[in-house]
Every structure is written in structure tokens, then in C-alpha cells.
N, C-alpha and C positions, 0 to 999 in steps of 0.2 A: 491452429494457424495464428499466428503473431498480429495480432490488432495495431499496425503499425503504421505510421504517413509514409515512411521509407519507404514500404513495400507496398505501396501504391492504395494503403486499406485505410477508410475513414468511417466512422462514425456519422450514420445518422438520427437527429432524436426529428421524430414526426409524430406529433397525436395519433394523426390516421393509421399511422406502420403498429404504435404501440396498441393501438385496439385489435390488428388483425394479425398479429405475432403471434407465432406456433409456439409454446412448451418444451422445452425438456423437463430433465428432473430438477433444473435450480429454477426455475419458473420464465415466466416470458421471455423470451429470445431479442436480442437488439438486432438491428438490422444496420448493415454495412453497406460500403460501396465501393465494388473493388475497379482500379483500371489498367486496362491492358495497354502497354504500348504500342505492341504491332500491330494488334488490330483496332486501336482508338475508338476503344467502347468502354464505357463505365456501363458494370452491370451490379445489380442488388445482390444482399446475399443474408439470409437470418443468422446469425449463430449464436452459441451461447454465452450472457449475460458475465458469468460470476469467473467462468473458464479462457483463460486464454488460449490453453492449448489443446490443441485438439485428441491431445492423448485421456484429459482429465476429462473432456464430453465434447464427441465425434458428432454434435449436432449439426447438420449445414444442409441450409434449405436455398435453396434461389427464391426472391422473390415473386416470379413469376410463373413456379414452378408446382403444376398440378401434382397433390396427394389424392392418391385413391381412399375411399373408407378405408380397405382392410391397412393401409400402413398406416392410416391415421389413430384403430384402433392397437395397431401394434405398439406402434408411440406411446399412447393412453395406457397400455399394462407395462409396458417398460419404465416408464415413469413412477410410476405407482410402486413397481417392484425395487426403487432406488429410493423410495421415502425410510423413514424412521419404522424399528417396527413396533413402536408403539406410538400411540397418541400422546399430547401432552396432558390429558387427563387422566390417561392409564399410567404414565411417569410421577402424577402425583401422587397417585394410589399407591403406587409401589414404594416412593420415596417416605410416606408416612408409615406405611407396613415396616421400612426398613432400619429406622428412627425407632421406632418399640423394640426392637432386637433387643438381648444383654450384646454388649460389645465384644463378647468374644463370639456373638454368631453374624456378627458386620464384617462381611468378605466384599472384597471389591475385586472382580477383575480386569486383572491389567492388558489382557491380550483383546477381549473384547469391551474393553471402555465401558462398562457397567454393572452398576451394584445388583448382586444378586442373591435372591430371598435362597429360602432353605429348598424350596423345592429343585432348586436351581442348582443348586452342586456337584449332584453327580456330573452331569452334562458340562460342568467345567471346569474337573478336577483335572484334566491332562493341562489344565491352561494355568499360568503365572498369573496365581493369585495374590492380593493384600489382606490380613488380616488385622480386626482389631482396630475399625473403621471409626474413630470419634468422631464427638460433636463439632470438636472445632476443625477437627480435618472437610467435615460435610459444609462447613461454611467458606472455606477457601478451596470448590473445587477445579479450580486451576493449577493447584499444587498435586491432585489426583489424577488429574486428566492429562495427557501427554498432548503436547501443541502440536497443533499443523501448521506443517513446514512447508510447504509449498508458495513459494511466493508469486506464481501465476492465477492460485486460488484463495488459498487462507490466509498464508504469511501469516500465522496465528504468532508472531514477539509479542512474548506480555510485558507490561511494564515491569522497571524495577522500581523495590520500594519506596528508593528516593524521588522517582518521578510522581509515585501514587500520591504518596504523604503532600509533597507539594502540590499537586491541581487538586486536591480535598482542602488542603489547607488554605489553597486560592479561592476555592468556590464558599468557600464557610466565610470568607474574610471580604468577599465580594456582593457579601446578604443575597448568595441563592439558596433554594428549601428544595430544589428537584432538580436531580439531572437525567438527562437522558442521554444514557450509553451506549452508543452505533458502534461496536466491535470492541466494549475495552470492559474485558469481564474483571479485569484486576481492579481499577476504579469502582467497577459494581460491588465486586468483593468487600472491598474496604468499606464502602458506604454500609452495606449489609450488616457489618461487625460493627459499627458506630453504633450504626441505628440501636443493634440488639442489647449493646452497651447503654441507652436511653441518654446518652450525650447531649446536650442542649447547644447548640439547636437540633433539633430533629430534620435529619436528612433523607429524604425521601430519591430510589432511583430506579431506573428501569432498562435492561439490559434488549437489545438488539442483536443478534449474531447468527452468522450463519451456519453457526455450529451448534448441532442438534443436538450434542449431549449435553448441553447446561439445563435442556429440561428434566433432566431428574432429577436436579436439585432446588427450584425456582420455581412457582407458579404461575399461571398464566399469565398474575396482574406483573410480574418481578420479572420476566422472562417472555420472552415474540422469537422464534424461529422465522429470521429475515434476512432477505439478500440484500445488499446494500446498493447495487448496480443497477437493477430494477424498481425498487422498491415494492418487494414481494414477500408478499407474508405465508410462509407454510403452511399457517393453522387457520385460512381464511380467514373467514368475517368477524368470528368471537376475538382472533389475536385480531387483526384490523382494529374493532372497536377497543380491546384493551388497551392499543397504542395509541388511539384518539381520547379517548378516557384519561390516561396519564399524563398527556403534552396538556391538554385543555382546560386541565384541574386550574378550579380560581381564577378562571379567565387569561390563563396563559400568562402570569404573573408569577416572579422568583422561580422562573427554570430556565436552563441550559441545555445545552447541546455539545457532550465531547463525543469526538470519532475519529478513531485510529484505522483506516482502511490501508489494505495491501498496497504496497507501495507499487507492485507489476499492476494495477488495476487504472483504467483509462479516467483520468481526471473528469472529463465532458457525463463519463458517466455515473459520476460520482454527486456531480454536481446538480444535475435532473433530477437525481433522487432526493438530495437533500434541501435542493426546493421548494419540490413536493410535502417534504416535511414541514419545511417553514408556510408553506400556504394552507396548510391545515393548520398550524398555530392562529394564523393572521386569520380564520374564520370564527375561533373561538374568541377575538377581542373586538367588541360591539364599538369601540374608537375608528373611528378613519384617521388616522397618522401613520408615518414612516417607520413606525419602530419597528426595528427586526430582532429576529429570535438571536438569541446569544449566543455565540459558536466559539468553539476549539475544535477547530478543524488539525491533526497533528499530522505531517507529512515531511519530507526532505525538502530540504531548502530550494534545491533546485527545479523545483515546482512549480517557482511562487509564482511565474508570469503563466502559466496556465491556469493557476487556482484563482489569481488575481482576474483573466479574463473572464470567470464563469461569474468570481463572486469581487468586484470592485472593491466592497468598503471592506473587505479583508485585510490585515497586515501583519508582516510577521515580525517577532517575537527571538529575543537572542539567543532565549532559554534552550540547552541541548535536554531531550530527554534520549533517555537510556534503557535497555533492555534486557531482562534476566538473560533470555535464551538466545541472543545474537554476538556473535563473535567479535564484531567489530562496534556498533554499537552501546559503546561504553564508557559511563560518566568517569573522567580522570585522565584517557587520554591526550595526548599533544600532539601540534602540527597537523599533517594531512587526516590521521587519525581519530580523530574527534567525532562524533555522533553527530549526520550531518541532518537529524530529525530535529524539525521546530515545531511552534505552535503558532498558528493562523489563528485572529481574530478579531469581529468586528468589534468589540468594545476599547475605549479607548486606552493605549499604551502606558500612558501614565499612572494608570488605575491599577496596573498590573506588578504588584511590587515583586522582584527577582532575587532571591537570597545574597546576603552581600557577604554572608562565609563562604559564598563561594568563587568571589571575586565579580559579581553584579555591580554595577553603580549605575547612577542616573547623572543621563546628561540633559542637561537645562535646555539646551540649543534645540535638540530635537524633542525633548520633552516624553521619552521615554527611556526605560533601563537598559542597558549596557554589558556585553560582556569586556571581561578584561583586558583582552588582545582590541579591541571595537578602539579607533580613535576617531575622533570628528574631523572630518576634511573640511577645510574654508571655503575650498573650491567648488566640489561639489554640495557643499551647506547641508550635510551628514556623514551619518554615521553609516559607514557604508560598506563594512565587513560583513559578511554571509556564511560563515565557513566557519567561523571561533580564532581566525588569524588577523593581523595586521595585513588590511589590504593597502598598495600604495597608488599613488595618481600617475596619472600617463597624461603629459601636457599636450601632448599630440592628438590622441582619443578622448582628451579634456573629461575622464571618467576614473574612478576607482578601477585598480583590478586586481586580481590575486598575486601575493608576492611570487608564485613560480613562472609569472608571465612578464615576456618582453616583447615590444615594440619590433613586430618586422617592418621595414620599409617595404618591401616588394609585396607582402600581404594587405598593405594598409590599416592594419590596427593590430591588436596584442594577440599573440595567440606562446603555446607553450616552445621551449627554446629549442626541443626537438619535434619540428614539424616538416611537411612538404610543402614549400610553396606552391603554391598555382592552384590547390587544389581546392575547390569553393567549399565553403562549410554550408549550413543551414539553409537551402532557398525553397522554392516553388516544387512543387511535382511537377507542375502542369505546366505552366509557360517559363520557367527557368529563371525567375528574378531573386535575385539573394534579397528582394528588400521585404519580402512576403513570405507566409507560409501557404500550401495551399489551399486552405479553409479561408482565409481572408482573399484569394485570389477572388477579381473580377470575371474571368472567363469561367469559374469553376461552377458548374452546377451541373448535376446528374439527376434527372429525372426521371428515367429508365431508363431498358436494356435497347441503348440506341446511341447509333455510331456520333459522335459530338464534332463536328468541323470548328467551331469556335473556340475548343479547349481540348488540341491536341497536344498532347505530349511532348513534350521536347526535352532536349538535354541540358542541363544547368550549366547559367553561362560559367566558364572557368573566370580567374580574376586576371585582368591582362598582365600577361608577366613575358619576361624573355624566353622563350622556348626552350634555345639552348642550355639557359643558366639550369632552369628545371631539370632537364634531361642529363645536365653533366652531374646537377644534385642527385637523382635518382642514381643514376651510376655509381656514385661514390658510397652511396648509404647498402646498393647492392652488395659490393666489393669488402663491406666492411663486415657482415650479415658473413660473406660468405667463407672471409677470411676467420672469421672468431667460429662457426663451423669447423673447419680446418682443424682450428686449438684444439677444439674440443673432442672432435672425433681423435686426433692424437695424442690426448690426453687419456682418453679411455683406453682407444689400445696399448698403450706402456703400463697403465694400470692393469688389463686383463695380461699381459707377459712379464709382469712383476708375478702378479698372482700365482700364475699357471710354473716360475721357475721356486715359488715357493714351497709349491703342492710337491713337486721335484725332488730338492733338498729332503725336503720330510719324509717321505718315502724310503729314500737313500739311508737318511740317518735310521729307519725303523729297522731295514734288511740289516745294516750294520751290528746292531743292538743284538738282532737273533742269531746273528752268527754266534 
């Protein structure tokens, strides 16, 4: 089920929900809250954390919904039956055992995602094997391991190298000694090969993901099997403490924080998590001051007033990164094109140098780097391109806005030059005002499964426009829809009786030939 405000479905974060949340297999359940129009009831609902769809974990509890033991037990072995099947200390057993190999008995399989020892062969000899497993292959197993793709769960894009090289060369240049890597195993990677390298300074890092095969390359202290939605560790209390261990080290002084999360994954819940993190930092610094943990948060641009709402002293950065395994996602191209992933951060912008081969410069006025298309408005008093284009001013909406937008009079601000008038963009669920979302709504509160008089439902107001003028637009945009249909379907059939008089001729000319 789509975790969506659209469809009537919101987020809730509650202490209370989060202590008494049922389980699946990606750990704790969030709880929702869905509402019905016709019959103007918001009622709870659990599901799971790390899944949007209910295809990838068909969890769905009602919050006030009694479990008998035996489903409860059933639950408890179905879970259990969807973990790893090995422990992360039985993966480092086997990962040392498979290091002593000679390299021509280092087989990797590619069908089930893991190295396997001698015993293990026959049982996987029908499967597409790798042979001839080096060292340095073992140390970038990202380059082994085939990504998940799913971008309602893992959106596993790794970076590309020119992204890596950059935020290591930023964090080295920035005097940090440890980072901590919440889904970005190619950054880990890299550090890992510096490290082994003995490079000065000595970089110290520690990988987070909720992908369970990086434990057979990784150690407990190097490696946490964790969901990033929850804040849930696989490997209990020993991963727990190893991840408080490494953020705490030196009283929480020269470390970071980068995280690359699925971009389909709910900002709100993203942000609970890495809270949480940060309040466990802020317990290992015996100081009472303001300081916060350092972050690169990396997400699409078009994020930022929701990331901004969880996390204020965030800001973002012009910098595009880019990704081996995403199609569009690519350092180089232009206009709409362009990789619309940045970086969030609360350290200040200035500090933050952006390569100037690549067309980066710094502007004085707002006192941070710049891309090339980025020009500074007088008006607005920045630099107020989002996108990697030249955005232009709209003297009427007195704001920047993207050059494929123009100014409708009947809409009253900018929207794209092929749209419907009248029809409201972004308002309320609940009481229908464009000037709110429904989490900021006044009437909006759900406290259980009970019918709400003060925050029914209603339909969003439309923008006042002429009726007719709408209705004649619609018509025309029908007409046009229906006519370019017409083309097309007549263009196909001349094509299939072109075809069919060709197949004809050929035929004719073949009987001719055999005469």
C-alpha cells in the first residue's frame, strides 16, 4: 500500500506506538493513519517500516486489532524463516576460511549472492558461478554483489567514482578521522582500500545497510545489518553496541555522517531515525552546547522543504552526484537531464569547496559554491537555481522559477505552459485549503478509530476561475487527444496494408520464378 498524503495515508511517530509495534521480518512496524471519506473515520493501521509495497511485506495490522498467540507465534517463525542464513559471526568464519583458499579455489556464486567454501560446490554447480575470486575483488564487494533495484525498498544506486573520490576527498579536507556510512557501501569501500593503503591521515568507517550480504565481507565492528526507517539492528545488542562504540569513539569528535537512503522511502521516517542517531552522539559529549553531529544527508532536490522541515539547520549544496547503475542519473548531462541528486548539510556552505573543473565557482553574495547555469538574482538576493539550469524571476510571483514556466493569469502564479486551469494543485486532505498540507492542518488530529466531526473531509477548494473558459479548455485539449488518435490509428493501418500488399508481390514473384 503506497504510504502516501494523496491517499489519505500519514505517518505517525509516537514513543508509545513505537514500544508496542508488532515485527515483521525488516523489524518494528510504523504505524499509520488512514481516513475514509464516506465514512469520516481516521483509523490506525501498523505496516511495514523499510517496504512500501505491499507486494515486497504484506504486513498490516490495525492498531486495535487483537492477535491470538498462535498467529503471534506464526508471525515469530515466519520472521525468523526470512532472516540471513547465517549469523554475522558465522560469515566471518567463512569469510576467513575463504581468504586461505589458493585463488583458483575462490568461487563466488552469482545466482545465490555468496562465496562458497569447497564443501559447497557440488550443491552449486547447476548455478552461474565466478571464478578466481581475488583480494582486491574481496575488498570492493559492490563490484561482486548485484544491486537492488527496487526503489520502494533498497534503491541500492551506488555511487560513481567521481562522486566517491569527491565526498572522501571532502571529508579528508574537512579534518574528519571517521565516518559513518547509513547505506553508501561504495564510500565505505573506498575508505576501506585507503585505509589498507596506510594513507595519512588514517580514515576510519562504518557501514550501516540493510543489505545482509555485506556481512561476508565486513566484521561486526566494519559492518551493522540495519534498517534505516526504524532504526533496527539485525544483530541486536552486540551490532547495537558496536554502532555506539564507533559514533562515541573520542567523545564523538572528527566523525560524520553520510546517508544515501531510497529516494521512494518517507522523509519523516527517515528523519526519526537519524535523530536517534544524533542523540546517541550528543550522550557521548560530556559538553552541554549546541553542537550537532555533521551530516550529508544525499537526496533529490526536490526534497529539500521536507528534509528541511524535520532537520532546519540543513542546506543544500549545487553539487549533482551521480550513479554507476542509474540511467538517468548522470554526471555530464544537460538541461532537464541532469542528476537531480544533492547534498544536505549542516556545516557551513562555504566550507564546502566544489570542483571548479567542473564548472563550480563561488559566489560572494551568498557565500557559498555555485554551479554554472546558478546566477544570483538581486531580487530575490540569491542564488536560486535547484535543478543545474538558469532559473528566471517572475515579477508578479516576485520569486525565481524554472525556465519551462510561465505565469498564468487565471491560475495566479507560474505553473508549466501545458496545464489545466482551475484545477488546485497541492492543498489540505482534510479541510481543503491550498495554503496547508494536512499535517500542519489545525483540525487534523487522529487519536483512534473514532468518527472526527471537527476534521471531516472535504473536497479541495478548486481556484476561482470561469467555468466555461475551463470547460471549453477541456474540450479542446479532448478534441486534440482524440484527433492525433485518429493519425495514428491511420497511420498504422496503411502501414499494416502496405505490409500485407508486400507479402503479395513476393509470393507472386516466387510462383513466377518456379514456373
Amino acid at each position: 500500500m503506497e504510504m502516501s498524503e494523496a491517499a489519505g495515508i500519514e505517518l505517525i511517530i509516537n514513543p508509545e506506538a513505537e514500544a508496542r509495534a508488532p515485527q515483521c521480518p525488516h523489524g518494528p512496524t510504523l504505524l499509520f493513519v488512514k481516513v475514509k471519506h464516506k465514512k469520516q473515520e481516521a483509523r490506525r493501521f501498523y505496516a511495514c517500516a523499510a517496504c512500501r509495497d505491499r507486494k515486497d511485506c504484506n504486513f498490516f495490522q490495525w492498531e486495535d486489532e487483537k492477535v491470538s498467540k498462535a498467529r503471534q507465534l506464526a508471525r515469530e517463525e515466519f520472521n525468523q524463516s526470512r532472516q540471513p542464513p547465517f549469523t554475522h559471526e558465522q560469515y566471518v568464519e567463512r569469510y576467513q576460511r575463504f581468504v586461505s583458499l589458493p585463488s583458483a579455489k575462490r568461487i563466488f556464486c552469482s545466482d545465490c549472492q555468496i562465496l562458497l567454501l569447497p564443501e559447497e560446490w557440488d550443491l552449486h554447480s547447476p548455478h552461474c558461478r565466478l571464478g578466481d575470486v581475488s583480494l582486491a575483488q574481496l575488498k570492493r564487494p559492490s563490484h561482486l554483489l548485484l544491486p537492488l533495484e527496487n526503489k520502494k525498498t533498497n534503491a541500492q544506486y551506488l555511487f560513481a567514482d567521481r562522486t566517491c573520490q569527491f565526498l572522501l576527498d571532502l571529508i579528508v579536507l574537512l579534518g574528519f578521522r571517521r565516518v559513518l556510512c547509513v547505506g553508501t557501501p561504495r564510500l565505505h569501500e573506498l575508505i576501506r582500500v585507503r585505509q589498507s593503503k596506510k594513507e595519512e591521515p588514517i580514515i576510519k568507517s562504518q557501514l550501516l545497510d540493510i543489505d545482509f550480504r555485506y556481512s561476508q565481507f565486513y566484521s561486526e565492528e566494519e559492518f551493522c545489518h540495519y534498517n534505516m526507517f526504524n532504526h533496527y539492528f539485525f544483530g541486536g545488542k552486540s551490532a547495537s553496541e558496536a554502532f555506539q562504540t564507533f559514533l562515541c569513539q573520542d567523545k564523538g569528535e572528527s566523525i560524520i555522517m553520510v546517508t544515501d537512503p531510497p529516494f521512494g522511502g518517507l522523509v519523516e521516517a527517515l528523519a526519526h531515525s537519524f535523530k536517534k542517531i544524533v542523540g546517541v552522539w550528543k550522550t557521548s559529549r560530556n559538553e552541554i552546547d549546541d553542537a550537532e553531529l555533521p551530516i550529508f544527508w544525499i537526496f533529490p532536490y526536490f526534497f529539500e522543504p521536507r528534509i528541511l522541515r524535520c532537520f532546519p539547520s540543513l542546506s543544500m549544496l549545487d553539487y549533482q552526484v551521480d550513479y554507476d547503475n542509474h540511467a538517468l542519473y548522470k554526471h555530464g548531462n544537460t538541461g532537464r537531464k541532469q542528476s537531480p541528486v544533492r547534498i544536505f548539510t549542516n556545516l557551513p556552505p562555504k566550507d564546502i569547496i566544489l570542483p571548479a573543473e567542473e564548472g563550480y565557482r563561488f559566489c560572494s553574495l551568498c557565500q557559498r559554491y555555485i554551479s554554472s547555469a546558478n546566477r544570483h538574482c538581486e531580487k530575490c538576493n540569491a542564488c536560486t537555481s535547484k535543478d543545474g539550469r538558469q532559473w528566471k524571476h517572475c515579477q508578479t510571483c516576485n520569486r525565481c522559477v524554472k525556465p519551462s514556466w510561465i505565469h498564468c493569469d487565471t491560475c495566479c502564479r507560474c505553473v508549466l505552459q501545458e496545464h489545466t486551469c482551475g484545477i488546485a494543485g497541492d492543498g489540505c486532505f482534510t479541510c481543503g485549503s491550498t495554503e496547508h498540507k494536512r499535517r500542519e492542518c489545525p483540525q487534523s488530529a487522529f487519536p483512534n478509530r473514532t468518527t472526527i466531526e471537527e476534521a471531516k473531509p472535504r473536497k479541495r477548494k478548486l481556484l476561482e476561475t470561469d467555468n466555461k473558459t475551463t470547460a471549453n479548455k477541456c474540450k479542446k485539449q479532448a478534441q486534440n487527444v482524440s484527433a492525433r488518435k485518429r493519425k495514428t490509428l491511420k497511420w498504422a493501418t496503411g502501414k499494416l496494408k502496405r505490409k500485407l500488399k508486400r507479402k503479395k508481390k513476393q509470393k507472386r514473384r516466387g510462383q513466377t520464378v518456379q514456373c
